[in-house]
C-alpha positions as CSV (number, residue, x, y, z in Angstrom):
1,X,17.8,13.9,-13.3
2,X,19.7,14.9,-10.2
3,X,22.4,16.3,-12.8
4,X,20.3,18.1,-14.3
5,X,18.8,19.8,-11.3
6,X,22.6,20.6,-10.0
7,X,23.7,22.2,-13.4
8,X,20.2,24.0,-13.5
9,X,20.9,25.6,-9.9
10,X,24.4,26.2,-11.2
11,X,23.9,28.3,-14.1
12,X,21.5,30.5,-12.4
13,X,22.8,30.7,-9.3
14,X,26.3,32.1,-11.5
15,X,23.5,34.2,-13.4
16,X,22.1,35.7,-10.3
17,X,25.4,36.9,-8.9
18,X,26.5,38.7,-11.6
19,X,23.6,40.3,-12.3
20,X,24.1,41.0,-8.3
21,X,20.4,39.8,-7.8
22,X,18.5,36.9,-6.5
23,X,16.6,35.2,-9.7
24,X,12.4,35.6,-8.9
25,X,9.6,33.3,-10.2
26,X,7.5,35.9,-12.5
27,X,5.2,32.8,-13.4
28,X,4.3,29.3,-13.1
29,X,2.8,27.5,-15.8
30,X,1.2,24.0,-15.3
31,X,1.2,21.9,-19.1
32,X,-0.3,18.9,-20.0
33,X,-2.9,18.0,-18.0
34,X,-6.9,17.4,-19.1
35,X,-8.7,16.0,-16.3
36,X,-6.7,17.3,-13.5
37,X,-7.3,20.7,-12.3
38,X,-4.4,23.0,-12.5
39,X,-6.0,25.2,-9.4
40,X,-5.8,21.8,-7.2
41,X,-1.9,21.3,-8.3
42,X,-0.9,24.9,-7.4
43,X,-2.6,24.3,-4.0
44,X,-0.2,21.3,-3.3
45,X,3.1,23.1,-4.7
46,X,5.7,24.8,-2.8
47,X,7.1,26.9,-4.9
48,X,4.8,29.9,-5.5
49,X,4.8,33.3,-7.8
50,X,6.7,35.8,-6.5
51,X,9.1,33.5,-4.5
52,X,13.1,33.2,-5.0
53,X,14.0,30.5,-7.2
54,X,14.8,27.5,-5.3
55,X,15.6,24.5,-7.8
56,X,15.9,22.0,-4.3
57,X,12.3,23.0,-4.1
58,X,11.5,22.8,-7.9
59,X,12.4,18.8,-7.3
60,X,10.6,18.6,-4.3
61,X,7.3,19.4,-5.5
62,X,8.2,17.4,-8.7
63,X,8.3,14.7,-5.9
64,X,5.1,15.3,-4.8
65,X,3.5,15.1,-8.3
66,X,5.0,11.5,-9.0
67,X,3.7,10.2,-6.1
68,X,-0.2,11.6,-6.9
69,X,-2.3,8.8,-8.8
70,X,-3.0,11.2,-11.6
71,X,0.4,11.7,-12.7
72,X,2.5,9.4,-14.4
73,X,5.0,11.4,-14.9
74,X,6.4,14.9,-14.1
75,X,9.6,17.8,-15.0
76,X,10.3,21.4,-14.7
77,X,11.3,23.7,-17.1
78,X,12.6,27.5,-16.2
79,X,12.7,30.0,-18.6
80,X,14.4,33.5,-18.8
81,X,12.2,36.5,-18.3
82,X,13.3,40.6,-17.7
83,X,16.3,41.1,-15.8
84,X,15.8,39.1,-12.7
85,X,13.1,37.4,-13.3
86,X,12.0,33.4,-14.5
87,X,9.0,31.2,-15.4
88,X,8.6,28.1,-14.2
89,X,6.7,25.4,-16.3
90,X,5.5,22.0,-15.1
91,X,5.2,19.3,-17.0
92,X,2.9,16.5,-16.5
93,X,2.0,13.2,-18.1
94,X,-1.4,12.1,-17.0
95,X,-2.4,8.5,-16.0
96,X,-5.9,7.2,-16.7
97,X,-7.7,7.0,-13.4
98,X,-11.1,5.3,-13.7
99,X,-10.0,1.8,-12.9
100,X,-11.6,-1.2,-12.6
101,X,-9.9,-4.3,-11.4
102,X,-10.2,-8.0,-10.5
103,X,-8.5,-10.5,-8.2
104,X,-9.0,-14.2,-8.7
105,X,-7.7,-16.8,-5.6
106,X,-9.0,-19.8,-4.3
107,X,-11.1,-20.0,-1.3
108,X,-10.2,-21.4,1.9
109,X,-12.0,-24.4,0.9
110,X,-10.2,-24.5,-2.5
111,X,-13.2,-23.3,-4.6
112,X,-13.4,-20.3,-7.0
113,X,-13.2,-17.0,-5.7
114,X,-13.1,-13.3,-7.0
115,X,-13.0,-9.7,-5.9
116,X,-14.4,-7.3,-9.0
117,X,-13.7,-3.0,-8.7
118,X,-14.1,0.1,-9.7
119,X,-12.5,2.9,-8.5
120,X,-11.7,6.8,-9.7
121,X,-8.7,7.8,-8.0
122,X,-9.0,11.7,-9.0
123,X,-12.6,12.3,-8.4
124,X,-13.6,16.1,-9.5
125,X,-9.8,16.5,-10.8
126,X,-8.6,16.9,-7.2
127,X,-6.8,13.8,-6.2
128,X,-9.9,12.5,-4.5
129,X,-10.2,8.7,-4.5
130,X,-13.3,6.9,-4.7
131,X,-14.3,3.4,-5.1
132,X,-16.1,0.3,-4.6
133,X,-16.0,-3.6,-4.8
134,X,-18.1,-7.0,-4.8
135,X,-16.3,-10.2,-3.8
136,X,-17.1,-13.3,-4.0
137,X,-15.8,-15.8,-1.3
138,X,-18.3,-18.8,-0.6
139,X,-20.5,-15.9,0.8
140,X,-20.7,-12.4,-0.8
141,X,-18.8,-8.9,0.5
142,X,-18.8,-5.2,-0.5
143,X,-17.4,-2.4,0.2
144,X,-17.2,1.4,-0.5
145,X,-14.7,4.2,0.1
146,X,-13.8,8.0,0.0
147,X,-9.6,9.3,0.5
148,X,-9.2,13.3,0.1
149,X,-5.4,13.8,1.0
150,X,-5.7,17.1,0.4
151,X,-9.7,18.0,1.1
152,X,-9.3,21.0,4.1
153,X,-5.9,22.0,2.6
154,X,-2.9,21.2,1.4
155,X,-2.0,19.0,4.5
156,X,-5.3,18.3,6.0
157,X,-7.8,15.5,4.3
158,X,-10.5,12.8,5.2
159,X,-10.5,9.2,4.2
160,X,-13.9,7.2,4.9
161,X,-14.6,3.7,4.7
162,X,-18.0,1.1,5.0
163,X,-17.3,-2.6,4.6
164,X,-19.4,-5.7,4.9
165,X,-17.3,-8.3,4.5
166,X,-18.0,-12.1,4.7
167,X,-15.7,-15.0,4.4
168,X,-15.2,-18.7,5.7
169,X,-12.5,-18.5,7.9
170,X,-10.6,-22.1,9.2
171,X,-10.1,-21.3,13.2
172,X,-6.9,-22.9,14.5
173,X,-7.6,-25.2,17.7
174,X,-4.2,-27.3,19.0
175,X,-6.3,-30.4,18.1
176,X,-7.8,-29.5,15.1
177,X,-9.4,-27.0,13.2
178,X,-13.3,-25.7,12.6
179,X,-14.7,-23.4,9.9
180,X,-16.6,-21.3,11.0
181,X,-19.0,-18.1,8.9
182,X,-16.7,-15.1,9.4
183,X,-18.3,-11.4,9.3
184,X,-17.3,-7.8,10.0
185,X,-19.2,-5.0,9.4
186,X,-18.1,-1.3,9.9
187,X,-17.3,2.2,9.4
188,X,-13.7,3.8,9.7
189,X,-13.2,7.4,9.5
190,X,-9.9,8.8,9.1
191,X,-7.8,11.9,9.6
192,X,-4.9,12.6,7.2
193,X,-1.9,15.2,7.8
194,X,0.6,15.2,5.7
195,X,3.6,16.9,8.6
196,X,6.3,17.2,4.9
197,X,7.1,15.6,2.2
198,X,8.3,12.9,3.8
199,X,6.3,12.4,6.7
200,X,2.0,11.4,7.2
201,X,0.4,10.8,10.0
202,X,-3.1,9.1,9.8
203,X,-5.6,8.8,13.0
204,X,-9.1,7.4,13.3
205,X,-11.7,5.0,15.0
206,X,-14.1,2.5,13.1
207,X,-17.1,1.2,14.9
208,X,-17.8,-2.7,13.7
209,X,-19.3,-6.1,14.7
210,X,-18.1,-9.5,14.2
211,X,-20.3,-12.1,13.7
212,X,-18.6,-16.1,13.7
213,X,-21.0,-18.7,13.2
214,X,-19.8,-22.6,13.5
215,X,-19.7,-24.6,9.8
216,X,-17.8,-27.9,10.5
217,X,-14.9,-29.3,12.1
218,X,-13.8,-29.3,15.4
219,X,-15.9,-28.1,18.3
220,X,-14.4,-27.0,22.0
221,X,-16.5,-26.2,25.4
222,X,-14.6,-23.4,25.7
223,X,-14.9,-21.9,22.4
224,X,-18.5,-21.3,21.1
225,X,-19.7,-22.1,17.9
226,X,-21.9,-18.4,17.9
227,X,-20.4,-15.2,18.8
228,X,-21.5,-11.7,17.5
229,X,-19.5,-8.9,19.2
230,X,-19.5,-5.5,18.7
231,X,-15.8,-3.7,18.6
232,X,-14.4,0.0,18.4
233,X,-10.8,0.2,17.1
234,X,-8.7,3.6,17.2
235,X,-6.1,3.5,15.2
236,X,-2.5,5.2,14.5
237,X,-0.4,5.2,11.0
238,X,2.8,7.0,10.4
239,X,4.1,6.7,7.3
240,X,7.8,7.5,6.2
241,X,8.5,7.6,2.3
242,X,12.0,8.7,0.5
243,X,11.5,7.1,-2.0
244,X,12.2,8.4,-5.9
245,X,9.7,7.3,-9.2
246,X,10.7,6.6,-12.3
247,X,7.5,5.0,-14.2
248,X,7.7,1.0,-13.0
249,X,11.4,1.8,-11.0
250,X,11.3,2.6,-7.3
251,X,14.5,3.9,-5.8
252,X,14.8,4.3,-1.8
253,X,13.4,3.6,1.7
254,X,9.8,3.5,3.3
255,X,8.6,2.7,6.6
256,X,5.3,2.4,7.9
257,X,4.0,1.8,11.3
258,X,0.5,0.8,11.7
259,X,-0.7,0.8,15.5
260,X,-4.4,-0.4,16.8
261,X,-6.3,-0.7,20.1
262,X,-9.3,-2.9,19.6
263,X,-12.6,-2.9,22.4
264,X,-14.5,-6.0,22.6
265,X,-18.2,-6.2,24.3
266,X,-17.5,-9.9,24.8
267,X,-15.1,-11.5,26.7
268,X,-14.8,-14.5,24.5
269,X,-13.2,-12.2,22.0
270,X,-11.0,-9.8,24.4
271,X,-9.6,-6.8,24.0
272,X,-6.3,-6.6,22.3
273,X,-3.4,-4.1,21.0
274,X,-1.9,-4.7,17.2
275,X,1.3,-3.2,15.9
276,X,3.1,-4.0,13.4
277,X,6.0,-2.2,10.7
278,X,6.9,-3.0,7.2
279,X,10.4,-1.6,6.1
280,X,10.5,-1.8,2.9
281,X,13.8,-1.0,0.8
282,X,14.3,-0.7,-3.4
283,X,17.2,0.1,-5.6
284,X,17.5,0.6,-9.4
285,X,20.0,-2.0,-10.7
286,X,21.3,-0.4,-14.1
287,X,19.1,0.2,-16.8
288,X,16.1,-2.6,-16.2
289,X,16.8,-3.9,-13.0
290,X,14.7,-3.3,-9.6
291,X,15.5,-5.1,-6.1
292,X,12.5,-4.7,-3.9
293,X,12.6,-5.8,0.3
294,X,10.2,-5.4,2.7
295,X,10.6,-6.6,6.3
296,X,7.1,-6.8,8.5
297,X,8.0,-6.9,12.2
298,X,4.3,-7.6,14.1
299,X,3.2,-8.0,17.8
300,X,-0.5,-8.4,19.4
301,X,-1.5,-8.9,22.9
302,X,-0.7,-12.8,23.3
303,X,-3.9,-14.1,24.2
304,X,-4.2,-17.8,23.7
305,X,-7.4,-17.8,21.4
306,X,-8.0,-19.5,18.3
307,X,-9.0,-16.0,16.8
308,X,-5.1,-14.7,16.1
309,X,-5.2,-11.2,14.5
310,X,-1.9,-11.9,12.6
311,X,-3.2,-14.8,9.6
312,X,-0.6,-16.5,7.0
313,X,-1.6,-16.2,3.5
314,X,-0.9,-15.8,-0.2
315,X,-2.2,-12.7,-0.8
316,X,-1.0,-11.1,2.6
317,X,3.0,-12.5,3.2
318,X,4.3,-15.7,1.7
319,X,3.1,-16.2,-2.0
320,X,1.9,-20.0,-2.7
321,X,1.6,-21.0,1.2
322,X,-2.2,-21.1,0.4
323,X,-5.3,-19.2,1.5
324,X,-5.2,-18.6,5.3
325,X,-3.1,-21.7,7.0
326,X,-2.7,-20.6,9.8
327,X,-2.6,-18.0,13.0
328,X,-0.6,-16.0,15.4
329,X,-0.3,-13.2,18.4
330,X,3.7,-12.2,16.2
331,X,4.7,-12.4,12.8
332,X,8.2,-11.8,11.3
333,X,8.0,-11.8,7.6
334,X,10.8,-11.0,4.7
335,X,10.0,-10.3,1.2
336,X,12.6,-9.9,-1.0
337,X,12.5,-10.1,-5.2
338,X,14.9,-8.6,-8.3
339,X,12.0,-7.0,-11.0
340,X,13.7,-6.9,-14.7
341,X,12.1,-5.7,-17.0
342,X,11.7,-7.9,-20.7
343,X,9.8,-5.6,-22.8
344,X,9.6,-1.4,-22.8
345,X,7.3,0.5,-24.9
346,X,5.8,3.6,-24.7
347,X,2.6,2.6,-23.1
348,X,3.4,-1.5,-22.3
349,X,5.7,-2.7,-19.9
350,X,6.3,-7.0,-19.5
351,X,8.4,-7.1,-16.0
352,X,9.8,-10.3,-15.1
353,X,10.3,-11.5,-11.3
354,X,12.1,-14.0,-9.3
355,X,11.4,-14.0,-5.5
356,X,11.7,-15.3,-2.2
357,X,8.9,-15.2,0.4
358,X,10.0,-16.1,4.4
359,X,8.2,-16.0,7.6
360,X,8.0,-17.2,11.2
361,X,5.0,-16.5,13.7
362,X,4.3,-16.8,17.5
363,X,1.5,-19.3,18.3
364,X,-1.5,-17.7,20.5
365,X,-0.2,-17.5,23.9
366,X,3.2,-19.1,22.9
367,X,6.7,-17.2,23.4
368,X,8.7,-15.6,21.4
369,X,11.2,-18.5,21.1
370,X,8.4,-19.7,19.1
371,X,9.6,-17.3,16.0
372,X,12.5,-19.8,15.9
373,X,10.6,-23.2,16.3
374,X,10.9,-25.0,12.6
375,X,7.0,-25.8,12.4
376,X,6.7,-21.9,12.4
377,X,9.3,-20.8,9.7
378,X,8.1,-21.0,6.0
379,X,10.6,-19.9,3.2
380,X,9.0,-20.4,-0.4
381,X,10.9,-19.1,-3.9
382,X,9.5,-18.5,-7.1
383,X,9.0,-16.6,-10.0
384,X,6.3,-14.3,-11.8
385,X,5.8,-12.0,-14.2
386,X,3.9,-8.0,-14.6
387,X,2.2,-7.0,-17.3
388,X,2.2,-3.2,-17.0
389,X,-0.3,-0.1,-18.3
390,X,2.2,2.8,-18.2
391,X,-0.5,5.5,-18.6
392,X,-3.3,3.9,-16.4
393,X,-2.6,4.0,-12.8
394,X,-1.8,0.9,-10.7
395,X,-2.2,-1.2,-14.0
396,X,-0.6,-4.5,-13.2
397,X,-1.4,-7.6,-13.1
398,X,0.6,-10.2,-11.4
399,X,0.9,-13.7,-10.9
400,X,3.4,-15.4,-9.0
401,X,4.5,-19.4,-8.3
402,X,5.7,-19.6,-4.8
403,X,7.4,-23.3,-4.0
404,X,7.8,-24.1,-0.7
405,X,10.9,-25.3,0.8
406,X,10.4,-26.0,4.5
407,X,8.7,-28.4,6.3
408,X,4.8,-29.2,5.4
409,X,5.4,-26.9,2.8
410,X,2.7,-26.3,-0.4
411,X,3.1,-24.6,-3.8
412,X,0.7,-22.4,-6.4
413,X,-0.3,-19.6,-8.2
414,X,-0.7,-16.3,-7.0
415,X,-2.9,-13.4,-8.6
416,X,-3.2,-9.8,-8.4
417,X,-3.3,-6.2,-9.1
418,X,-0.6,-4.1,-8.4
419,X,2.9,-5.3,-7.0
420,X,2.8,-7.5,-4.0
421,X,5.2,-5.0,-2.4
């Protein structure tokens, strides 16, 4: 593609100069889409009517598009006009957005557990995403959502969040370990500017309470078994993407910094800072191939309590470690797997994955030596596969077998939509 682009800026930038004039977009034309609204993708492109051809900007914005859920696929196309002039035609392949989706796991108790979906991720043909979701995890959660990247303009938006989430969560005492009824309930409202292509910035606050009520195991005198605390988190996100699309290939480097500051009513549950990175790094390996990394480098304020921020779990970090085993104030975490893809067809994609999933965390109120204690580090292969919707948005469904090889290690399944990474 990148060929294509320099032979494109060759030929008319050799047209324009004997013609002794600059080359100037007469038109833009936007093909191929149904539910998306043109008027919305004009807002969001660079290039405009009138301006001086500019193919480095033509692939820009074709950037852009790739990375919107509605498009699957995007090109450009410039035709010749009068003397000096061209149109510009863009070229889109629409994904289906109305999506509904299910996760099965295993609770922290080992029964059955599911999360069902729905969500419309270009609500009004504008890029607008909206959905909602029931799980069921020994107790039942919901939640409902609203993202518009682009609602004020096209670098302003608004993303707003309600969850009411309920889980039993295993609290981690150096003796033993208690369950105890875990919820939080709250809303998160957040700011969204988009500073370039490459560059987002996200800000906000969520007002919430956490409610932990004592099940079984373990008790302490200085831990109670009811605690119901009301908390008001600001948080920061800076997200930087260069990465390219091709369909299921990724090519390229993304960072993303997530930073919080969390108020607590009750000393028992004190206040804390979060931050925490993932680096994450893919590269296209001939014609089917796809290595995918991602590093997460995490610190919290190291109070010793048994209520860690930072958890260890198969759907979070380390695939087939189990469902929450265990807490800490620091977490360094690799992923790294090769994606090859088996079968290709115009709509179905069967990707095939071999992986390995490493780790090491800082107990509450340990030291950092801790990340290099044995009991701490967990390395676990395995293998998976991806069946893949090439027209619907997000459409995969994964399952993974991580086998631990470390010390106390597990092994199982792991399921899911979308890629882990």
């Amino acid at each position: 593609m990148k060929l294509n682009y320099f032979f494109l800026s060759l030929i008319f930038m050799v047209f324009g100069t004997v013609l002794g004039q600059e080359l100037t977009i007469k038109e833009i034309t936007i093909t191929g889409v149904k539910r998306t609204k043109p008027s919305f993708l004009s807002k969001i492109l660079t290039t405009r009517k009138g301006d001086v051809l500019d193919t480095l900007a033509l692939e820009n914005d074709i950037l852009k598009l790739k990375r919107l859920p509605p498009v699957a696929n995007a090109t450009f196309k410039i035709n010749q006009q009068q003397e000096g002039t061209v149109a510009v035609v863009f070229a889109i392949e629409e994904n289906f957005t109305l999506i509904p989706f299910a996760n099965l796991f295993s609770s922290s108790n080992d029964d059955f557990a599911f999360r069902l979906g729905l969500q419309e991720f270009n609500l009004l043909g504008r890029n607008i995403t909206l959905g909602g979701f029931y799980q069921y995890d020994i107790f039942n959660s919901y939640g409902v959502s609203i993202r518009a990247p682009y609602l004020f303009s096209d670098k302003f938006g608004l993303a707003v969040s309600y969850n009411d989430f309920t889980t039993q969560e295993p609290v981690f005492f150096s003796e033993a370990t208690a369950d105890y009824k875990y919820n939080n309930k709250g809303v998160e409202v957040l700011g969204l500017y988009q500073m370039n292509l490459k560059n987002t910035v996200e800000f906000g606050f969520s007002f919430f309470s956490e409610d932990y009520q004592y099940i079984d195991g373990f008790t302490s005198n200085e831990v109670p078994t009811a605690l119901k605390v009301d908390k008001r988190l600001w948080k920061l996100l800076y997200n930087f993407e260069a990465l390219k699309y091709d369909y299921q290939y990724l090519n390229g480097f993304k960072s993303a910094l997530n930073l919080q500051y969390v108020h607590s009513a009750d000393a028992n549950l004190p206040d804390f800072i979060i931050g925490f990175n993932d680096f994450l790094f893919y590269k296209r390996v001939g014609q089917k191939g796809n290595w995918a990394n991602r590093v997460r480098l995490g610190l919290a304020t190291n109070s010793d309590s048994p209520f860690a921020p930072f958890t260890l779990d198969n759907n979070l970090n380390i695939r087939g470690v189990g469902n929450t085993i265990d807490r800490g104030t620091g977490a360094i975490v690799f992923n790294t797997e090769y994606r090859h893809t088996l079968i290709d067809k115009d709509w179905f994609v069967l990707q095939s994955n071999v992986f390995v999933d490493g780790g090491s965390w800082r107990n509450p109120g340990g030291e950092l030596s801790d990340f290099s204690q044995n009991e701490n580090i967990r390395i676990y292969p395995g293998v998976g596969l991806r069946f893949m919707h090439k027209r619907v948005f997000n459409a995969i469904f994964r399952i993974d077998y991580g086998y631990g090889v470390t010390k106390d290690a597990t092994k199982g399944l792991v399921f899911g939509i979308g890629q882990y990474f």
